[in-house]
C-alpha positions in Angstrom: 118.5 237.1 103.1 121.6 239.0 103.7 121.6 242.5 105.4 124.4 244.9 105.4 126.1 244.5 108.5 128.8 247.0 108.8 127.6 249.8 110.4 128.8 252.8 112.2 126.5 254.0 115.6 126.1 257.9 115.4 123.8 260.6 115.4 121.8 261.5 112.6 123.3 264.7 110.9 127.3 264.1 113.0 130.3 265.0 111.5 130.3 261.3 110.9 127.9 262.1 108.3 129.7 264.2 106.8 132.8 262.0 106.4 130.4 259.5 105.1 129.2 262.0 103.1 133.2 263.1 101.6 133.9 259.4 100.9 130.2 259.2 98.6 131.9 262.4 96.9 135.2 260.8 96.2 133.2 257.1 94.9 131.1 259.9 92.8 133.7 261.4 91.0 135.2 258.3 90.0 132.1 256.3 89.2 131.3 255.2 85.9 128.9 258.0 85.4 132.0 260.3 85.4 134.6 258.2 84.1 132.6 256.4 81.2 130.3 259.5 80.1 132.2 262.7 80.7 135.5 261.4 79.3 133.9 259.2 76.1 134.8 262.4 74.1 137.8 262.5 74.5 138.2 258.8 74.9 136.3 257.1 71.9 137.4 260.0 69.7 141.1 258.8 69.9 140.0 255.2 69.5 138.2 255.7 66.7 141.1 257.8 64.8 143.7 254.6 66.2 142.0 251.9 65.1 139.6 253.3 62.0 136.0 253.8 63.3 133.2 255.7 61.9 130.6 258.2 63.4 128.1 255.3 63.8 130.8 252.6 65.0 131.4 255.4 67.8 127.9 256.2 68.7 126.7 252.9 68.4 129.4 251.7 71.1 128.4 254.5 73.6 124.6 253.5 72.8 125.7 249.5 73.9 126.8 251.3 77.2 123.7 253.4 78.0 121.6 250.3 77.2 123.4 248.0 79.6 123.4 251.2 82.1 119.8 251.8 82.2 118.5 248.2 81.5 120.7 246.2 84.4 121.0 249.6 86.8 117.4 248.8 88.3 119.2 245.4 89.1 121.9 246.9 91.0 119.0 248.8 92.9 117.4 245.7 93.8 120.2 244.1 95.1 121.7 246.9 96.9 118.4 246.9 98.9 118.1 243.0 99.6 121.9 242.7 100.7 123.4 246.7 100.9 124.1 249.1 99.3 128.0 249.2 100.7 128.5 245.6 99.6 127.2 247.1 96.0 129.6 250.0 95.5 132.5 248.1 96.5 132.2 245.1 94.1 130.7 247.0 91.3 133.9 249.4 91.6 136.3 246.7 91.4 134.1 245.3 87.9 134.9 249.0 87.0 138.8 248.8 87.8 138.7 245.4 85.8 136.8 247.1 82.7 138.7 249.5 82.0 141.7 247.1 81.9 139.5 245.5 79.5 138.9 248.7 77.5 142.8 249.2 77.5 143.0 245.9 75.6 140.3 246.2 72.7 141.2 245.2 69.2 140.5 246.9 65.9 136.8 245.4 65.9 134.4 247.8 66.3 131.5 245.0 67.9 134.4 244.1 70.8 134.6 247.2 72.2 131.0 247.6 72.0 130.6 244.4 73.8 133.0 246.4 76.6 131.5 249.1 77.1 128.3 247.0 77.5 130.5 245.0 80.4 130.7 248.3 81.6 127.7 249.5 81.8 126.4 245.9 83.1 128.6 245.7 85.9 129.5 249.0 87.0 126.2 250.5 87.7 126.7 250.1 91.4 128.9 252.6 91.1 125.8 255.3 89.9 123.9 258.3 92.0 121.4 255.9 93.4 123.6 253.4 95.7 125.6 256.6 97.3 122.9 258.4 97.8 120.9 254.8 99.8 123.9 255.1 101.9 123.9 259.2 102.7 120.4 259.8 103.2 120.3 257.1 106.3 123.0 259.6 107.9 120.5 262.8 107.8 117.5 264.6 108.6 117.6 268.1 108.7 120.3 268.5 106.4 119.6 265.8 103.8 119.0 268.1 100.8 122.3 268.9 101.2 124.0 266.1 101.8 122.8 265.0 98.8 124.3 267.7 96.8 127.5 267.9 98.0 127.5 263.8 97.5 126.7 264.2 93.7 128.7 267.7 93.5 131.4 265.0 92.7 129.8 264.4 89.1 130.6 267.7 88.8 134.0 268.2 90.2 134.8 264.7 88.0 133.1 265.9 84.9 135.2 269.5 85.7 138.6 267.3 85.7 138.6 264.4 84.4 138.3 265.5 80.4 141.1 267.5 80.7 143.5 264.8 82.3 142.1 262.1 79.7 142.8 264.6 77.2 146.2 265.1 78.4 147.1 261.3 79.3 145.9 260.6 75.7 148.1 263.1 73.9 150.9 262.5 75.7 150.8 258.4 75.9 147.8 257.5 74.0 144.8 255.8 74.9 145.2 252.5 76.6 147.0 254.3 78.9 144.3 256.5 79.8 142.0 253.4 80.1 144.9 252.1 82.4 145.1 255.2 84.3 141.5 255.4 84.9 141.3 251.7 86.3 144.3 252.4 88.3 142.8 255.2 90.0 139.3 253.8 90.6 141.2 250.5 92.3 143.5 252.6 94.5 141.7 255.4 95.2 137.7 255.0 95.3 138.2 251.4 96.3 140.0 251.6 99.5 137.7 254.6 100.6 134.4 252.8 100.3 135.9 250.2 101.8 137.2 252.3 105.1 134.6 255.2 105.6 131.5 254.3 103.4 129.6 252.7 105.9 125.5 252.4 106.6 123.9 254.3 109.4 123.2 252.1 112.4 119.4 252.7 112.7 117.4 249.6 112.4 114.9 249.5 109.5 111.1 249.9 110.4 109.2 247.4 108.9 107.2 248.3 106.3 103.3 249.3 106.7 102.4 246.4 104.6 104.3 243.8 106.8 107.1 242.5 104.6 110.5 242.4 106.5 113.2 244.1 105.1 115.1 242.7 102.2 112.4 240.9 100.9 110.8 240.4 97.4 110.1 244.4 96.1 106.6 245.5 97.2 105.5 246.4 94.1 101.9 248.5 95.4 104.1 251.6 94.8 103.4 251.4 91.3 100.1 251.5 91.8 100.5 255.3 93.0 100.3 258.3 90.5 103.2 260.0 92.3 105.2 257.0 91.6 104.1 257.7 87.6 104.6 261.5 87.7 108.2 260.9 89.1 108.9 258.7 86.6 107.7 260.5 83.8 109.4 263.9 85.4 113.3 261.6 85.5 112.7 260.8 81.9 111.6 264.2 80.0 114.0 266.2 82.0 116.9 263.8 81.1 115.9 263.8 77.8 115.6 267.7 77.3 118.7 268.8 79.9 121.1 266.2 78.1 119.9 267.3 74.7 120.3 271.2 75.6 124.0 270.5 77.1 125.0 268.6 73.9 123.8 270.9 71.7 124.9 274.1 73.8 128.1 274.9 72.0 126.9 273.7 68.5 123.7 276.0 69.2 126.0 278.8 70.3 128.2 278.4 67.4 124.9 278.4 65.0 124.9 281.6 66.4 128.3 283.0 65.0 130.4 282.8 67.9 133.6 281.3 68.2 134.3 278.0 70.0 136.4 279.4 72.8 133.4 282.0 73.1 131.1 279.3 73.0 133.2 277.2 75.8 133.0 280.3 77.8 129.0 279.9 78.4 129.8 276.4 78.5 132.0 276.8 81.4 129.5 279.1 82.9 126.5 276.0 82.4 129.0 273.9 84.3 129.9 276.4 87.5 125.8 276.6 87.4 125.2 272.8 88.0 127.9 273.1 91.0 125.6 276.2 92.3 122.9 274.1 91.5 124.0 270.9 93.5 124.7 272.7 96.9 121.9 275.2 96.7 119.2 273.3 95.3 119.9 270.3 98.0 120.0 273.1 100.9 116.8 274.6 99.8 115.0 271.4 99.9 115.6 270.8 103.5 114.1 273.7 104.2 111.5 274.6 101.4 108.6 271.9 100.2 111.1 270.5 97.7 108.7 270.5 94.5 108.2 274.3 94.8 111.8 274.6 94.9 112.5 272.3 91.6 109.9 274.2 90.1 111.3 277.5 90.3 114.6 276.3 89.2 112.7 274.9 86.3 111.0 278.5 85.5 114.5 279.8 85.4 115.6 277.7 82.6 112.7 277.8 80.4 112.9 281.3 80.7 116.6 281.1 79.8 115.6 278.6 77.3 112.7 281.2 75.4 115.3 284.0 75.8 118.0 282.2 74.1 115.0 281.1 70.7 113.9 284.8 70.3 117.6 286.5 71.8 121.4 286.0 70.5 122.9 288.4 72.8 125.4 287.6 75.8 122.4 288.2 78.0 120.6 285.5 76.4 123.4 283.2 76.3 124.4 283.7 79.8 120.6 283.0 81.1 120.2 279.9 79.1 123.5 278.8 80.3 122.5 279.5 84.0 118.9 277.7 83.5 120.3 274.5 82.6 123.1 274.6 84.4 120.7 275.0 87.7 118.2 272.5 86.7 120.8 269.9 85.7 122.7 270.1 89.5 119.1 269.8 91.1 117.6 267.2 89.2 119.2 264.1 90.4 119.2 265.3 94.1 115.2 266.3 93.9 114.6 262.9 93.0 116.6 261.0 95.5 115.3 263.0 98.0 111.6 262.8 97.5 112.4 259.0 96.7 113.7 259.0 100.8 110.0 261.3 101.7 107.9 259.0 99.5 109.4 255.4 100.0 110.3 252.9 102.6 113.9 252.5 103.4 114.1 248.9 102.3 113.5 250.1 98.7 115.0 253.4 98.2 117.8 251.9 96.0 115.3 249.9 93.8 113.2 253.0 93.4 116.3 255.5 92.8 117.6 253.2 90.4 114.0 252.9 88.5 113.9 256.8 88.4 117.7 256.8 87.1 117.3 254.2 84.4 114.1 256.3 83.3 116.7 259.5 83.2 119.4 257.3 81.7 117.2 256.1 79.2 115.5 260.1 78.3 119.1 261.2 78.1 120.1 259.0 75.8 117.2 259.9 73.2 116.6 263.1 74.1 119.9 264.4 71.8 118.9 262.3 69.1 115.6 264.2 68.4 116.3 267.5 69.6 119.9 266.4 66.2 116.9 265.4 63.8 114.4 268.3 64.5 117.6 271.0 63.8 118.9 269.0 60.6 115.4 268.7 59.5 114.9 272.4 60.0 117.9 273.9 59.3 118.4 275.9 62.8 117.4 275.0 66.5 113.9 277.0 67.0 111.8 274.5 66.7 113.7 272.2 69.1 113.9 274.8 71.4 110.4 275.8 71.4 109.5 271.6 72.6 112.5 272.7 75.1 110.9 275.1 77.1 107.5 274.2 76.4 108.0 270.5 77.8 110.1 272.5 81.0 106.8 274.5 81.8 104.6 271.6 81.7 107.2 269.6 83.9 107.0 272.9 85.8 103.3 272.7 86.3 103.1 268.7 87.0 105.8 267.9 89.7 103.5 270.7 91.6 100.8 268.2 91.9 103.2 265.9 94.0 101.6 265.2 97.7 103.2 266.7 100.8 105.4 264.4 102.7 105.0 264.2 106.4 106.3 262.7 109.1 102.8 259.9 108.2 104.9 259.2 105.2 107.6 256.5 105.4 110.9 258.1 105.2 114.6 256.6 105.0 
């Protein structure tokens, strides 16, 4: 089979790392994860007023798109490891150039543009966390953490901007030309810069303990490990509670008599916090035992999370916003890089990909239950309450994670 073959000969943590590292950032904040998620507000709200949707026709759309993201991502993990990860991105951003023209086109009926945004989430998940992040982590030791959160600080700077241009494209010429825009940008920005400075570090794999040459059929022992389990189990609860916190956030706030623009203030303050989160959190990993690190970040926000069920003042709202801001911009990064302690280099995409589907697929009925339990209960305590209770116990678990050593195979 196939390896990637474009490679660039450097030292391990070089300022060629870092460039690597800037072009991840830019292919971040226009991946699909930004683009598709972060904007769908904005995006399927003006659809559905254009062409005459309901609520359910609208969720029901972004539901086909989470289902074809977490179901076929593990796919695009697979094959990123058997011919590379590079090869990946770059085709998988020109599917997501070509969707969006498709998007742009969609007719009145509601089960066509479902069927896109399934396209989308079929073919563009090479353009997810876990194919960047193969590529970044073969460019750094000592400073991997970090290089991991500046790569996916680009969620963040995308999630930052990209709402409030759709918004503004969409008043201002409507949405098929922000569909248009959005392809436009992906084909002639992200595009040429994978293609001239993403490239794979030059170190030659080591074969894996068990034999099996690189690229071959996925060694599937690893599944046979409870670490494997816990990390699996970790991607999808905290997906499933961060997401449904963030969604709820303003509604919550609101619940609690304050104004939208106040409410948007805390929610502004959640989102600096995942930024803070990103670049500290990955730092602190390099140089702390990384689930000690993840766990105090995740005491933080059930704390903020317990203040904010017993506490309505700005205290309370500020915390709360802080806890899951900083648990949210570490997340992703603690799990790709204890994916690069735990697991050989030949299937650090498959793995990623496994633990982002399992996130994927928490997130996406995470703010489903935490909606019932408040509807069924007429405020949000009791949803809360499994909150920060199911924080602590993901607290507790991920500190029963083995050490990595240099014994361990590493990327």
């Amino acid at each position: 089979m196939a390896t990637e073959m474009t490679y660039i000969s450097r030292e391990k943590d070089s300022r060629a790392g870092w460039v690597v590292v800037f072009s991840a950032f830019i292919g971040m904040m226009l991946s699909v994860g930004v683009l598709v998620i972060y904007t769908y507000g904005v995006l399927a709200t003006a659809m559905a007023s254009d062409l005459g949707w309901d609520v359910v026709d609208r969720n029901m759309i972004f539901v086909s798109y989470s289902l074809g993201s977490a179901l076929f991502g593990p796919l695009w993990g697979v094959a990123a490891d058997r011919i590379g990860a590079r090869r990946i991105i770059i085709f998988s951003t020109v599917m997501l150039s070509i969707c969006f023209v498709a998007i742009a086109a969609v007719p009145r009926d509601p089960v066509v543009a479902g069927l896109a945004f399934l396209a989308v989430g079929i073919l563009a998940g090479g353009t997810l966390p876990p194919a960047f992040a193969s590529i970044v982590v073969g460019w750094f030791d000592r400073f991997r953490g970090l290089a991991l959160g500046a790569t996916m600080l680009g969620v963040g700077v995308g999630a930052a901007v990209f709402p409030i241009l759709a918004a503004q494209i969409t008043e201002h010429f409507g949405w098929r030309i922000t569909a248009l825009s959005f392809a436009g940008m992906v084909f002639a920005v992200a595009l040429p810069i994978a293609i001239v400075f993403l490239r794979p570090f030059s170190e030659p794999m080591a074969a894996p303990a068990n034999g099996r040459a690189a690229g071959s059929r996925f060694d599937w022992s690893a599944f046979r490990t409870p670490r494997t389990w816990l990390m699996l189990a970790f991607a999808f609860f905290t997906g499933a509670v961060l997401v449904s916190c963030v969604a709820n956030f303003v509604p919550l706030l609101m619940a609690r008599n304050l104004s939208l623009t106040d409410a948007a203030t805390y929610q502004s303050l959640l989102g600096a916090a995942i930024l803070v989160g990103r670049l500290a959190g990955g730092a602190a990993f390099d140089r702390i035992f990384a689930p000690r690190v993840m766990a105090t970040i995740l005491l933080i926000t059930a704390g903020g999370l317990l203040t904010l069920q017993f506490g309505s003042s700005s205290f309370a709202f500020a915390v709360a916003a802080l806890g899951i801001g900083l648990s949210i911009g570490a997340e992703v990064d603690f799990l790709g890089f204890m994916i690069s302690k735990y697991f050989d280099r030949s299937v650090f995409t498959t793995m990623f990909s496994l633990m982002f589907a399992s996130y994927s697929l928490g997130a996406t009925g995470g703010p489903i239950v935490f909606a019932a339990l408040a509807s069924r209960t007429g405020n949000y305590d009791l949803a809360l309450t499994m909150c920060w209770s199911s924080i602590a116990v993901l607290m507790i678990a991920i500190l029963f994670l083995p050490r990595y050593n240099s014994a361990q195979r590493a990327v």
